[in-house]
N, CA, C and O of each residue as an XYZ file, in Angstrom:
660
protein
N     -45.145    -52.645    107.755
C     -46.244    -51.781    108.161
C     -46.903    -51.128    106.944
O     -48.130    -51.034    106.903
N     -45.841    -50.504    105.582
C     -46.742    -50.252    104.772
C     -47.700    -51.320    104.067
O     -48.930    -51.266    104.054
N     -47.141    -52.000    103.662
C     -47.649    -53.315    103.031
C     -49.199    -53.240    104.058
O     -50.197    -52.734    103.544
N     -49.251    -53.690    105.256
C     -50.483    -53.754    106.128
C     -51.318    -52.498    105.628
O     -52.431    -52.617    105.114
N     -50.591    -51.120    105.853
C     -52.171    -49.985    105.308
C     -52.383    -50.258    104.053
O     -53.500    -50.143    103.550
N     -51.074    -50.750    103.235
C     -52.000    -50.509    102.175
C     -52.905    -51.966    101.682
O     -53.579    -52.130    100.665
N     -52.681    -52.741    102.606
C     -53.987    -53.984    101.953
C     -55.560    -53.916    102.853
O     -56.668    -54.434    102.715
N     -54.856    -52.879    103.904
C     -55.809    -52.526    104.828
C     -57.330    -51.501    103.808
O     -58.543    -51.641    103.657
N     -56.442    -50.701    103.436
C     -56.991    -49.459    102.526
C     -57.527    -50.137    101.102
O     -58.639    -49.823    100.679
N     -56.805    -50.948    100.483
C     -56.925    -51.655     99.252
C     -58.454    -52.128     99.203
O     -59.359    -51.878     98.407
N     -58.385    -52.974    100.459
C     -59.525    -53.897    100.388
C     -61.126    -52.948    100.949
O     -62.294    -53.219    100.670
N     -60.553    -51.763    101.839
C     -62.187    -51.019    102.231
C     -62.265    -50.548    100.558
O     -63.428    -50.792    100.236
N     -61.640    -50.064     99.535
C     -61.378    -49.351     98.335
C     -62.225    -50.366     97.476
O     -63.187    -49.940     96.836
N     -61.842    -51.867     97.446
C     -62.676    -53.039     97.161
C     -63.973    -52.944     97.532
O     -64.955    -52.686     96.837
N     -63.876    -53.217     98.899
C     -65.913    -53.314     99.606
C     -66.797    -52.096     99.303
O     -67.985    -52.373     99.138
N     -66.509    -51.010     99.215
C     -66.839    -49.793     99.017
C     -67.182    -49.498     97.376
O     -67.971    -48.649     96.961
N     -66.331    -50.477     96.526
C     -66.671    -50.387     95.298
C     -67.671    -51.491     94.785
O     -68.373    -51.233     93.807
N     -67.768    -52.850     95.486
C     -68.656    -53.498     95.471
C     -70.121    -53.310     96.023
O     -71.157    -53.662     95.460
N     -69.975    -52.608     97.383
C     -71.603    -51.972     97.933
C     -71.608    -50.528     97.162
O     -72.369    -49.661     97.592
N     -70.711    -50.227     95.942
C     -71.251    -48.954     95.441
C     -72.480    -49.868     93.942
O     -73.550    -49.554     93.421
N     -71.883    -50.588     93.847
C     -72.656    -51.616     92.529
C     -73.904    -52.082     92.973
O     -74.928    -52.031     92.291
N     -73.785    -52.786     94.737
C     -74.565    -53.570     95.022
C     -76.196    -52.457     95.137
O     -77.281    -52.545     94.560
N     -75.625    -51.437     96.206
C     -76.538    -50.756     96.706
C     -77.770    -50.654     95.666
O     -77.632    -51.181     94.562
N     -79.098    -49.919     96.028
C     -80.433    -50.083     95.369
C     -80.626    -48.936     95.474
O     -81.411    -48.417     94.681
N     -79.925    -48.061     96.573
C     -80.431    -46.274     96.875
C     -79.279    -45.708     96.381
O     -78.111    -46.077     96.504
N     -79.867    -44.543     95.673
C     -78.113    -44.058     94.986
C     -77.490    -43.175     96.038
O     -76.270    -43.044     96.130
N     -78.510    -42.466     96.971
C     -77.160    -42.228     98.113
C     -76.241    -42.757     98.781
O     -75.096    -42.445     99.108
N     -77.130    -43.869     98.979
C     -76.175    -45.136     99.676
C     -75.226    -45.475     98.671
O     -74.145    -45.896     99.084
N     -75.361    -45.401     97.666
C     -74.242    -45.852     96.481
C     -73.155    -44.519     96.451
O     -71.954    -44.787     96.468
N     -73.577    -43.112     96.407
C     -72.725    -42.277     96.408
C     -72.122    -42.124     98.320
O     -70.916    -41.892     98.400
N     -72.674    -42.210     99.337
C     -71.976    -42.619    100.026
C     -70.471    -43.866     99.553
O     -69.306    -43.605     99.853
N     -70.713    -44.600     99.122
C     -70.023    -45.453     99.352
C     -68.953    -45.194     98.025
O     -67.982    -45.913     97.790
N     -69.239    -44.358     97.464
C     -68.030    -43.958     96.240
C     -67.237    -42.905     97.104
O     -66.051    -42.602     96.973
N     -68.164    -42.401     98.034
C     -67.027    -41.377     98.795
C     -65.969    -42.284     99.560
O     -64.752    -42.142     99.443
N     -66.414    -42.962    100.129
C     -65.364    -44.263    100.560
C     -64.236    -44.783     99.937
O     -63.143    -45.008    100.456
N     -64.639    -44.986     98.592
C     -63.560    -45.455     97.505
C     -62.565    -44.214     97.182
O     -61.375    -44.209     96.867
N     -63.482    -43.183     97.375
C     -62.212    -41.907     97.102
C     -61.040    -41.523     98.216
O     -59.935    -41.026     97.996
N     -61.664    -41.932     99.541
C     -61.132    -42.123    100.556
C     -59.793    -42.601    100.897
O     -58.787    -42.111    101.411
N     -60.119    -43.652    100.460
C     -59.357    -45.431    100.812
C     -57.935    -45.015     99.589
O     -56.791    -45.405     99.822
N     -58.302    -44.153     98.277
C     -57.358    -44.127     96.944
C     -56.950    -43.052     97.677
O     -55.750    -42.975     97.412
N     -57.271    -42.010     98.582
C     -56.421    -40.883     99.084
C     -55.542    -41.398     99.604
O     -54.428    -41.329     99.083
N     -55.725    -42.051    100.740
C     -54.403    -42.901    101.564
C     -53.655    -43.645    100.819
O     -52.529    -43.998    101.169
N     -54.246    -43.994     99.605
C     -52.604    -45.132     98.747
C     -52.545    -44.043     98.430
O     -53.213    -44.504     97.504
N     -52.437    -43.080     98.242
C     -52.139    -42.280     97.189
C     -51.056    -41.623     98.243
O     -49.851    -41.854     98.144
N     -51.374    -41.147     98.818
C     -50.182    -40.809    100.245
C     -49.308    -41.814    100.724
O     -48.339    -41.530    101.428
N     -49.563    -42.871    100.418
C     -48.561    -43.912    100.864
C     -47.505    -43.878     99.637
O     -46.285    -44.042     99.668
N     -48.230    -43.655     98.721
C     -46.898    -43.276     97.250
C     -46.116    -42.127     97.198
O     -45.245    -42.034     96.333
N     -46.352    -41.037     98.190
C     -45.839    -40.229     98.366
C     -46.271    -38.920     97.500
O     -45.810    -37.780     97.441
N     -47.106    -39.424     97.003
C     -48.400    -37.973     96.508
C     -49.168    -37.435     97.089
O     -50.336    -37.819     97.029
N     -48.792    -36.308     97.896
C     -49.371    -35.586     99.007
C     -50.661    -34.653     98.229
O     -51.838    -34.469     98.537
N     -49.781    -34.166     97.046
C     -50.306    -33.415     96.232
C     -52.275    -34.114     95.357
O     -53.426    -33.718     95.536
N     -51.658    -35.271     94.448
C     -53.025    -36.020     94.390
C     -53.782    -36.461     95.242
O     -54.980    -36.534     94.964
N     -53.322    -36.874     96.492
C     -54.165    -37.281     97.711
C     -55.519    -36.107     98.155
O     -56.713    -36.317     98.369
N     -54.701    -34.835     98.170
C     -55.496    -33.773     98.450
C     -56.289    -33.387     97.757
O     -57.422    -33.004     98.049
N     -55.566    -33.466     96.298
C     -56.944    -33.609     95.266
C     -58.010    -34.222     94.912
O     -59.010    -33.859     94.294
N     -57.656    -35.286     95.417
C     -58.630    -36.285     95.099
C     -59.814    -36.191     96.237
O     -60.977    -36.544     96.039
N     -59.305    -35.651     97.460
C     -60.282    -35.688     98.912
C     -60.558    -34.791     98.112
O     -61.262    -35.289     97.234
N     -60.245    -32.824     97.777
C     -61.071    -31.774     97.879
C     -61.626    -32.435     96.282
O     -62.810    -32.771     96.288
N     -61.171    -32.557     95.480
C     -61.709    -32.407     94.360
C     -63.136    -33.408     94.130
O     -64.285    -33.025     93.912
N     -62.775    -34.386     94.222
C     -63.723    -36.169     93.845
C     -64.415    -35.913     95.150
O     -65.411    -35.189     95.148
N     -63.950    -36.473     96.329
C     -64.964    -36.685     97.453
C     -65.565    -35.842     97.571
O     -66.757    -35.951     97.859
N     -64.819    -34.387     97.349
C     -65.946    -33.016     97.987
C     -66.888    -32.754     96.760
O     -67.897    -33.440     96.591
N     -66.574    -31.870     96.020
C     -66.938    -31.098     94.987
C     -67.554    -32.102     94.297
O     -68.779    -32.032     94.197
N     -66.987    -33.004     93.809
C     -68.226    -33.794     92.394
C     -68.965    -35.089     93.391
O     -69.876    -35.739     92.878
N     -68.573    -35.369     94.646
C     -70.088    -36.108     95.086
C     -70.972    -35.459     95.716
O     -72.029    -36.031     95.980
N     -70.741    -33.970     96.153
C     -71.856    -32.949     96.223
C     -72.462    -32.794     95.285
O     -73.692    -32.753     95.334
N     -71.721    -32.649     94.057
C     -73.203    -32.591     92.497
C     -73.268    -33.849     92.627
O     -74.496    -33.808     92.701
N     -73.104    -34.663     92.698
C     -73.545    -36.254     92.600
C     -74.818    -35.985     93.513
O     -75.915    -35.939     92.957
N     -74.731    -35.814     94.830
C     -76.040    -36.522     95.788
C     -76.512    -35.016     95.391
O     -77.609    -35.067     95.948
N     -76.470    -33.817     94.871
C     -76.944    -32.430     94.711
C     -78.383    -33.064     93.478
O     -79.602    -32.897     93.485
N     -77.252    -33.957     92.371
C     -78.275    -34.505     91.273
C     -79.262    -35.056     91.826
O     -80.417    -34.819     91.472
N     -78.840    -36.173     93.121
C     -79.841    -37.618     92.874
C     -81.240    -37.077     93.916
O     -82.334    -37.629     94.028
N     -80.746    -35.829     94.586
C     -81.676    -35.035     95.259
C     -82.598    -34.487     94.457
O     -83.747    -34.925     94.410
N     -82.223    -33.580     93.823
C     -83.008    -33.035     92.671
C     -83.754    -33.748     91.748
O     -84.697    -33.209     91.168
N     -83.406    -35.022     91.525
C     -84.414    -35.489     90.647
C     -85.546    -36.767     91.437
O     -86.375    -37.498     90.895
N     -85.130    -36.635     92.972
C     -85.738    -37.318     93.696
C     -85.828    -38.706     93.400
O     -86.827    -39.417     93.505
N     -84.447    -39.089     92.941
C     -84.735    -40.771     92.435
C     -84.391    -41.352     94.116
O     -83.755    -41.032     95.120
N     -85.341    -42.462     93.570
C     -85.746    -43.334     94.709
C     -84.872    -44.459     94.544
O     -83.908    -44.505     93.779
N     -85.437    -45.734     95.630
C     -84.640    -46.778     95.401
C     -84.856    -47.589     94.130
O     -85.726    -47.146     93.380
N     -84.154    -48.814     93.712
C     -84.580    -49.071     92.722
C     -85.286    -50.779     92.661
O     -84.802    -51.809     93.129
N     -86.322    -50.622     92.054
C     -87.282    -51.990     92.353
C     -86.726    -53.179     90.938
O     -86.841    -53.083     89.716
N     -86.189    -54.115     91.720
C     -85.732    -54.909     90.673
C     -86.727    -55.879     89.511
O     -87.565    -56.694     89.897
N     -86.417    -55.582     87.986
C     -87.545    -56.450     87.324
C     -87.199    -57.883     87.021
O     -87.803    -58.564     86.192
N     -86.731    -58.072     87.358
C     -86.514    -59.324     87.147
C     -86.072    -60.115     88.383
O     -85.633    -59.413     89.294
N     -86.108    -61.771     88.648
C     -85.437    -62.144     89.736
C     -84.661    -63.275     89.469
O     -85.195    -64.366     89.669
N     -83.114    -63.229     88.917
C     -82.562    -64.283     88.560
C     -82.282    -65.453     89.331
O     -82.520    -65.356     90.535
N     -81.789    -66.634     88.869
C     -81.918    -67.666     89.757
C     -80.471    -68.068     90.491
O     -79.305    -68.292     90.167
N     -80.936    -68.039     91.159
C     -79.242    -68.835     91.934
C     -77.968    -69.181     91.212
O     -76.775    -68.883     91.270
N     -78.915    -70.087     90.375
C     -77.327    -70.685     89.629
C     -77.106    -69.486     88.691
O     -76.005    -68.965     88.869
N     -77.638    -69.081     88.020
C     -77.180    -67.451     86.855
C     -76.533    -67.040     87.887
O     -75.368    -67.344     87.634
N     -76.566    -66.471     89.030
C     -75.448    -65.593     89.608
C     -74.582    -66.105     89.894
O     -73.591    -65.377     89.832
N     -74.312    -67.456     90.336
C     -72.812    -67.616     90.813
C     -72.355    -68.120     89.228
O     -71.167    -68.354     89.010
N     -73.426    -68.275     88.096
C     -72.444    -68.439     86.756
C     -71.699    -67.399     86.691
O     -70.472    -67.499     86.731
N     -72.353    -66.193     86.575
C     -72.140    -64.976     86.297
C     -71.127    -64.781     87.356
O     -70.099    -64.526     86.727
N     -70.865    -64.762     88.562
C     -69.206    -64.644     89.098
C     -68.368    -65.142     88.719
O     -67.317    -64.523     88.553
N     -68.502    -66.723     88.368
C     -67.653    -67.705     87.981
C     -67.282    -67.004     86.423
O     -66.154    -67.162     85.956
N     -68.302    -66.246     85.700
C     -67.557    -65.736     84.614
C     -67.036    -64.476     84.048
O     -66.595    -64.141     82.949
N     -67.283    -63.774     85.419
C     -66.997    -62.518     85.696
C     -65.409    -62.403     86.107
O     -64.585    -61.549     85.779
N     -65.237    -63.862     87.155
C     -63.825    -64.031     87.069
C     -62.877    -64.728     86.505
O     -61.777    -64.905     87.028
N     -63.252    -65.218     85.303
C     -62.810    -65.868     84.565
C     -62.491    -64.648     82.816
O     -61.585    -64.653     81.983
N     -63.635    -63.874     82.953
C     -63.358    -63.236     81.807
C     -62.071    -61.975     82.269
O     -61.103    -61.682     81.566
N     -62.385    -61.422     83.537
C     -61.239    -60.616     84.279
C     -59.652    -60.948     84.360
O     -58.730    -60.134     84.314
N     -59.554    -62.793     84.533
C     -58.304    -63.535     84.453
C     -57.630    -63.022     83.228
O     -56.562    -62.418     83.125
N     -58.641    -63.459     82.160
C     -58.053    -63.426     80.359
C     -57.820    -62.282     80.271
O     -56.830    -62.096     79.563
N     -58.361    -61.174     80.744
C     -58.074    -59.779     80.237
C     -56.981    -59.424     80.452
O     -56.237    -59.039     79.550
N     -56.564    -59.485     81.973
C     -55.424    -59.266     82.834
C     -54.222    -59.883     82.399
O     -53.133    -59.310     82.428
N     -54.412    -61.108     81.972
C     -53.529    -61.581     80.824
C     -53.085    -61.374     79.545
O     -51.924    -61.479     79.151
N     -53.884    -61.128     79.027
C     -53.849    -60.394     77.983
C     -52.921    -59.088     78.054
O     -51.855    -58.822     77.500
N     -53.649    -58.446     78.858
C     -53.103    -56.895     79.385
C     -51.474    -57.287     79.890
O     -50.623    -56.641     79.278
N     -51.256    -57.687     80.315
C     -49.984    -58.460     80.947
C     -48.942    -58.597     79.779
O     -47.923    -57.964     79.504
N     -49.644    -59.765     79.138
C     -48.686    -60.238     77.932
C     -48.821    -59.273     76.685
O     -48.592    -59.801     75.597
N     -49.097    -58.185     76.690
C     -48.935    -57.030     75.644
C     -48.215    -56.129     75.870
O     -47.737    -55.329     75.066
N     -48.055    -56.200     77.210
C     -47.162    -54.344     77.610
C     -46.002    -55.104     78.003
O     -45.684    -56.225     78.398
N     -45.492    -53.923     77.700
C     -43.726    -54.323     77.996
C     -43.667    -54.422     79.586
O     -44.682    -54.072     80.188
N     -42.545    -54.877     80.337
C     -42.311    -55.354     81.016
C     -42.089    -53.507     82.043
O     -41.786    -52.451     81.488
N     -42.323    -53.664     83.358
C     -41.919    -51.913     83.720
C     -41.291    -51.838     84.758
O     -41.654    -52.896     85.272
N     -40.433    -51.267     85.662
C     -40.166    -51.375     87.141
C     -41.381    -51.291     87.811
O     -42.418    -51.017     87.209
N     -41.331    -51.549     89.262
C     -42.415    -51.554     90.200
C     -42.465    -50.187     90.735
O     -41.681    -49.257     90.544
N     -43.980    -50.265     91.734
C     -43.977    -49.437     92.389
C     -42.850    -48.926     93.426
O     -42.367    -49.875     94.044
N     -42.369    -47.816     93.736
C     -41.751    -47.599     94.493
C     -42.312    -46.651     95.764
O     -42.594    -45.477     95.526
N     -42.425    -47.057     96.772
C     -42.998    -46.486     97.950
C     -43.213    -44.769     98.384
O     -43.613    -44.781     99.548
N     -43.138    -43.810     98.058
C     -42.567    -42.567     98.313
C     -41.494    -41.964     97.073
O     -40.601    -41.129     97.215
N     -41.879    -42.633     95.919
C     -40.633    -42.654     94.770
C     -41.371    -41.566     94.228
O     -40.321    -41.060     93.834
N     -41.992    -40.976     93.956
C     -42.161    -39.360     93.416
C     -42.748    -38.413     94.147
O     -43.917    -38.370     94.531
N     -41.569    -37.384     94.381
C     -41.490    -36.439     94.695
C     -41.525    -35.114     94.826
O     -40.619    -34.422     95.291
N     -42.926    -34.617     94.280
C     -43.100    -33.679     92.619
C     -43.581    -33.018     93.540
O     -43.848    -33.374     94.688
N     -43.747    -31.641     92.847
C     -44.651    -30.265     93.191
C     -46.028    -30.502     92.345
O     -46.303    -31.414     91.566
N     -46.763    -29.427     92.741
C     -48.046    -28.976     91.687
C     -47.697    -29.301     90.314
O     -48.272    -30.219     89.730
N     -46.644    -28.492     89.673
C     -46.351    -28.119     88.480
C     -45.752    -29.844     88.095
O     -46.318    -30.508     87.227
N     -44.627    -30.353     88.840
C     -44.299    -31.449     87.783
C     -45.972    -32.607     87.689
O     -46.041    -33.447     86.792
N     -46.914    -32.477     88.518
C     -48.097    -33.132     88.627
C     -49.063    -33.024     87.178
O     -49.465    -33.820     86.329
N     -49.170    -31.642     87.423
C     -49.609    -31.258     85.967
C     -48.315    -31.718     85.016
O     -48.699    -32.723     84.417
N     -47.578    -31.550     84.805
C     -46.997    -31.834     83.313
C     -46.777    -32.939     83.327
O     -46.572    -33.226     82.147
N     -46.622    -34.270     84.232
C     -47.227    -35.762     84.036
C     -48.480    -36.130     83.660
O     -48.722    -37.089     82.927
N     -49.250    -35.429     84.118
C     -50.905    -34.973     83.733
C     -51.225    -34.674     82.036
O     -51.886    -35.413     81.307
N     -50.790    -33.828     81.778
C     -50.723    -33.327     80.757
C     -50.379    -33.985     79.730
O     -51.030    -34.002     78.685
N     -48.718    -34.939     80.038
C     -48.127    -34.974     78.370
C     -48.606    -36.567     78.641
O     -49.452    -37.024     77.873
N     -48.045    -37.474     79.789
C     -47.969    -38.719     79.768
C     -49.332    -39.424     79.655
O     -49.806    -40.167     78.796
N     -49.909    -38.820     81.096
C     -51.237    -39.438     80.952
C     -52.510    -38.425     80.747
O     -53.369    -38.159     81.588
N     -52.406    -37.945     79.442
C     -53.202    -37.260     78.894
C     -54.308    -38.006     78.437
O     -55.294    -37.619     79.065
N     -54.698    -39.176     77.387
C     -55.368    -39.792     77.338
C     -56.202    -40.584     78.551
O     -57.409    -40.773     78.405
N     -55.613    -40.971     79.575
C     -56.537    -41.482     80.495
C     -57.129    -40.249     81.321
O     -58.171    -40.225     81.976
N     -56.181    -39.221     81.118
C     -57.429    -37.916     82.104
C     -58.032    -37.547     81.383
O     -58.667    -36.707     82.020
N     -58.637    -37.487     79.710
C     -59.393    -37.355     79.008
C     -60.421    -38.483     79.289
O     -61.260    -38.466     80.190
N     -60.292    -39.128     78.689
C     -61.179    -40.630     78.727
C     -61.715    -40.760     80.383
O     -62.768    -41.392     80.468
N     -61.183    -40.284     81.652
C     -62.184    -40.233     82.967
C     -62.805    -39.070     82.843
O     -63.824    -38.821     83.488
N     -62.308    -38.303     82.076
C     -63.495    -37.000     82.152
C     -64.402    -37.087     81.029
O     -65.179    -36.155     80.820
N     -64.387    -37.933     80.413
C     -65.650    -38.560     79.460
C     -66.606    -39.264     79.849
O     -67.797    -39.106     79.581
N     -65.879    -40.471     80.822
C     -66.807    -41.376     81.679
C     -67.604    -40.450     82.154
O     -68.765    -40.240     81.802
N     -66.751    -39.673     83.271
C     -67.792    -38.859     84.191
C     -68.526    -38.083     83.452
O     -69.580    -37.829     84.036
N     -68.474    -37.748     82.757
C     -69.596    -36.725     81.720
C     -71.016    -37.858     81.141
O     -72.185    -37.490     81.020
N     -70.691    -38.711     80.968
C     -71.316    -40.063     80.539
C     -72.256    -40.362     81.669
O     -73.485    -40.311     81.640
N     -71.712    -40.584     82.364
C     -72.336    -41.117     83.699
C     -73.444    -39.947     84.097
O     -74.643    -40.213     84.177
N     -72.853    -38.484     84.361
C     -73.753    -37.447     84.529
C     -75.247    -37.776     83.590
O     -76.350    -38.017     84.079
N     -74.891    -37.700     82.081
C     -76.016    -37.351     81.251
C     -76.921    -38.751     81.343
O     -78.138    -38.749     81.159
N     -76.028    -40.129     81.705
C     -76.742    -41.594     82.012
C     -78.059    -41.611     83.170
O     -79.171    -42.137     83.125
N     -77.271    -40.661     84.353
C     -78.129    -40.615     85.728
C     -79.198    -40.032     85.373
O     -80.280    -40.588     85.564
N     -79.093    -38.459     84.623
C     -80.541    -37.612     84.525
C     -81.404    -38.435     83.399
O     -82.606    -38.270     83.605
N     -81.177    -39.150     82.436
C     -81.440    -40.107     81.241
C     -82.626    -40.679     82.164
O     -83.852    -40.594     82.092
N     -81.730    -41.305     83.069
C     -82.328    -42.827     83.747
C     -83.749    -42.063     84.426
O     -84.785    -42.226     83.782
N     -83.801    -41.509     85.284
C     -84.049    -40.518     86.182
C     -85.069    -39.661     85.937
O     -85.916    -39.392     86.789
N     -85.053    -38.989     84.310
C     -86.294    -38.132     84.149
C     -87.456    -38.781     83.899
O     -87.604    -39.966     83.599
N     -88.456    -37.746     84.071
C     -89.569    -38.695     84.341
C     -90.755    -38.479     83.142
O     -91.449    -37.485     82.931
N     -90.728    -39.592     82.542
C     -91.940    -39.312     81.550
C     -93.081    -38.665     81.713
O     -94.002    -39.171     82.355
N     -93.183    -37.222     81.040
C     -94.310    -36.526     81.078
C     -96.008    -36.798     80.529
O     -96.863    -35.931     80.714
């Protein structure tokens, strides 16, 4: 049964991240990132992180895709009109090498890191505090580096967005 939610959840986490790329309206795109935050709450509860689950709903879904659609309101961006119109075969190249360059990476990534135990279902069992100090010491660099993206992304949207005077 877990195995089922979580390929259940996995895959809306998938579609939700693909119609967040696909979409042309950025609400419809930030709709659909709220989805992805969604879908990572429930694995995230299926791992037995009650604690990140909740964070991630109040924190990500609530609070920063309210400034998200708060931004795309405010600067009244519209949909977006495509300039160019590639041809058939460029796009399914471009999958065919989208998943082909993803294979090598993953491999790569694979055959560099040491070998680790697996996931374990409900295997951590932490408070607030041990959350933060995994936060903190272990994966300090990757909660730096997403709070760069997202800072990136912020100053990318109003970039894109303002309007030549």
């Amino acid at each position: 049964m877990t195995a089922l939610i979580f390929l259940i959840f996995a895959c809306i986490a998938v579609f939700c991240g693909i119609s967040l790329v696909v979409q042309t309206h950025p609400i419809a795109s930030a709709l659909s990132l709220i989805g992805v935050m969604g879908s990572l709450a429930i694995l995230y509860l299926q791992l037995g992180g009650e604690f990140i689950a909740m964070a991630q709903i109040i924190v990500y879904a609530g609070a920063i895709m309210v400034l998200f659609v708060f931004v795309i309101m405010l600067l009244n961006a519209g949909a977006e009109t495509p300039t160019f119109q590639a041809s058939t075969f460029v796009k399914y190249l471009g999958i065919v090498l989208l998943v082909a360059f993803l294979g090598l990476i993953s491999f790569i990534i694979q055959a560099a890191l040491p070998k680790t135990e697996g996931v374990v279902f409900g295997g951590f069992q932490g408070t607030a505090a041990d959350v933060g100090r995994k936060l903190f010491t272990s994966y300090l660099l990757p909660f730096e580096v997403t709070s760069v993206l997202i800072l990136i992304a912020l100053v990318g949207a109003i970039v894109l967005a303002r309007k030549e005077i």
